[in-house]
C-alpha positions in Angstrom: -85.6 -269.2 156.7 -83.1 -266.4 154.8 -84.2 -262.8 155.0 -82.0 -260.3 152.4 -82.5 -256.7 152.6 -81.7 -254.7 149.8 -81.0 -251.1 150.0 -80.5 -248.4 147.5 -81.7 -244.7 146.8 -85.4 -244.7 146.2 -86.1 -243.1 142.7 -89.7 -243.3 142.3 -93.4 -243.0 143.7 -93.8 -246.7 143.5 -91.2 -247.7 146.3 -93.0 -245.1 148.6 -95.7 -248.2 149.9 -95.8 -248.4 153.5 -93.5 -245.3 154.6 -94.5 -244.1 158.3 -96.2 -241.1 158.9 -97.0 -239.5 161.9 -99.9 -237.2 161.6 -100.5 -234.0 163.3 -104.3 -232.5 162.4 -107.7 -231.6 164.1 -109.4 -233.5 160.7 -108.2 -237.4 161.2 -110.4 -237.6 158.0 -109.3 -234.6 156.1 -107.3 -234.1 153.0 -103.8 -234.7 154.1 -104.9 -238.0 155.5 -106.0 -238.9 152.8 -103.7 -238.0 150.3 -101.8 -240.0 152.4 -103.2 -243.0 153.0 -104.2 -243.1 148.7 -99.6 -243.3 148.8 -99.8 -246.5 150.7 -98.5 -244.3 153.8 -99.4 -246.0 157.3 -100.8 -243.3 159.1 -100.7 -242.9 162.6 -103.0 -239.4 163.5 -102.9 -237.5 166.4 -104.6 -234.4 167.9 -102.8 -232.9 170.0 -99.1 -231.8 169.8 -96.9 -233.0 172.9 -98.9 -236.5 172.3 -97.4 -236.7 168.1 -94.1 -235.9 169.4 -93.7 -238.5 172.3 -95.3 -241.0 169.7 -92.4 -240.3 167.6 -90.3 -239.5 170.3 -91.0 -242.9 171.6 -91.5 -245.1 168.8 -88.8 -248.0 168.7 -88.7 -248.5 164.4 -88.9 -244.6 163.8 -91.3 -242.8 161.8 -90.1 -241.5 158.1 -92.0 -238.6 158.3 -93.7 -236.0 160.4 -96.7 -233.8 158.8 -98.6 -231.2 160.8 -101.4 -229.4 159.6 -100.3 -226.3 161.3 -103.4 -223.6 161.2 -105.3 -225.7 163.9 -102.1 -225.6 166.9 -100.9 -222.1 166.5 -99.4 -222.4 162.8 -96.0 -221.4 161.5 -94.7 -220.4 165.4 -96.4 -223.7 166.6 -94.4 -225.6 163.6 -91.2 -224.3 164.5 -91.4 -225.0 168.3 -92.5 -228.6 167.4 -89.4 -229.1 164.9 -86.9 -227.6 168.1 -88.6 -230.1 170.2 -87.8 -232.8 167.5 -84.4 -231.4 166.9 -83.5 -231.1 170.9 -84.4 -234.3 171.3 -81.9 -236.0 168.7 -84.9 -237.3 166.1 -84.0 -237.1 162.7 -87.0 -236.3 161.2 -88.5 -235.7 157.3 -90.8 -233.2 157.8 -93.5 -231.7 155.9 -96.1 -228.7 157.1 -99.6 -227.5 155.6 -100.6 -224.0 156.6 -102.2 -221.3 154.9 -99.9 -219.1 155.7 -97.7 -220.5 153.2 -98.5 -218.4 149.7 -96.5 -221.2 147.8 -95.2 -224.3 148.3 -91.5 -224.9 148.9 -89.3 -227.6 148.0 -86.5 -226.7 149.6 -82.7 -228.3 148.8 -81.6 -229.0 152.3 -82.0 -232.9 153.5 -83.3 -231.7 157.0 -85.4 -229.3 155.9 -89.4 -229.0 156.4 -91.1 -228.9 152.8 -93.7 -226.4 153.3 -97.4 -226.5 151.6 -100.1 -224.2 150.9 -103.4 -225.5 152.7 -104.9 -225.5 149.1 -102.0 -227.1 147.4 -103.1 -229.0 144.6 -103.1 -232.6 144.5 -100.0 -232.5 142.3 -98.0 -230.2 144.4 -98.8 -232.4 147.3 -97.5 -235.4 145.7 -94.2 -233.6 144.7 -94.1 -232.1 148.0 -94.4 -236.2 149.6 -91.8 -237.4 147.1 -89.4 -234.5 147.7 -89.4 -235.2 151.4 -88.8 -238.7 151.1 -85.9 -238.2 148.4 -83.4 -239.3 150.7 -84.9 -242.4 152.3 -83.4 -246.0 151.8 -85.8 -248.2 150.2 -85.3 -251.7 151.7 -86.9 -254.7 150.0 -87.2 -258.2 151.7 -86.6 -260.7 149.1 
């Protein structure tokens, strides 16, 4: 049997089927979930901070993303100690954070920085938030 992998810049929504998302929320069955899971994202939800992080901390084919529904662990503050924790400990992470704290979204330029969404971002906004996060990311196709 011959496996080829193909690799190249992924350019649209359609290539974004099956990316890895770590899940940070107190509503496993809210609305990021399941804006989420309608990408083709494989979501893996947890509850409780220090346990998201070890799961992506520990996890040997790496997560593509890291979204945390902020308001329910301490918001923005709680947001940026999670990120140092991710930064201190090597993991080169996409990351993408829901709070209402956030007045609008941001999209920001910066390949290793956190796109940041209102809590009542529109579907739209939340889909060009998901793409803009994952503008970097090698698409690799098994042919």
């Amino acid at each position: 049997m011959q496996i080829l992998a193909r690799t190249g810049r992924q350019t649209s929504a359609q290539h974004s089927l099956g990316i890895r998302v770590m899940l940070l929320t107190d509503q496993p069955d809210g609305l990021t979930s399941r804006r989420l899971a309608t990408y083709g994202s494989l979501v893996d939800v947890e509850d409780e901070v220090y346990t998201a992080l070890s799961a992506i901390l520990d996890d040997p084919m790496g997560y593509d993303l890291f979204v945390m529904d902020c308001d329910a662990f301490g918001g923005i503050a709680a947001a940026e100690r999670a990120i140092a924790t991710l930064i201190a400990a090597e993991a080169k992470m996409r990351v993408m954070l829901v709070s209402q704290e956030f007045e609008i979204p941001a999209y920001p330029m910066g390949l290793r920085t956190a796109v940041c969404l209102p809590d009542h971002v529109s579907e739209t906004g939340f889909r060009r938030g998901f793409e803009h996060v994952l503008r970097d990311r090698s698409a690799m196709t098994l042919m």
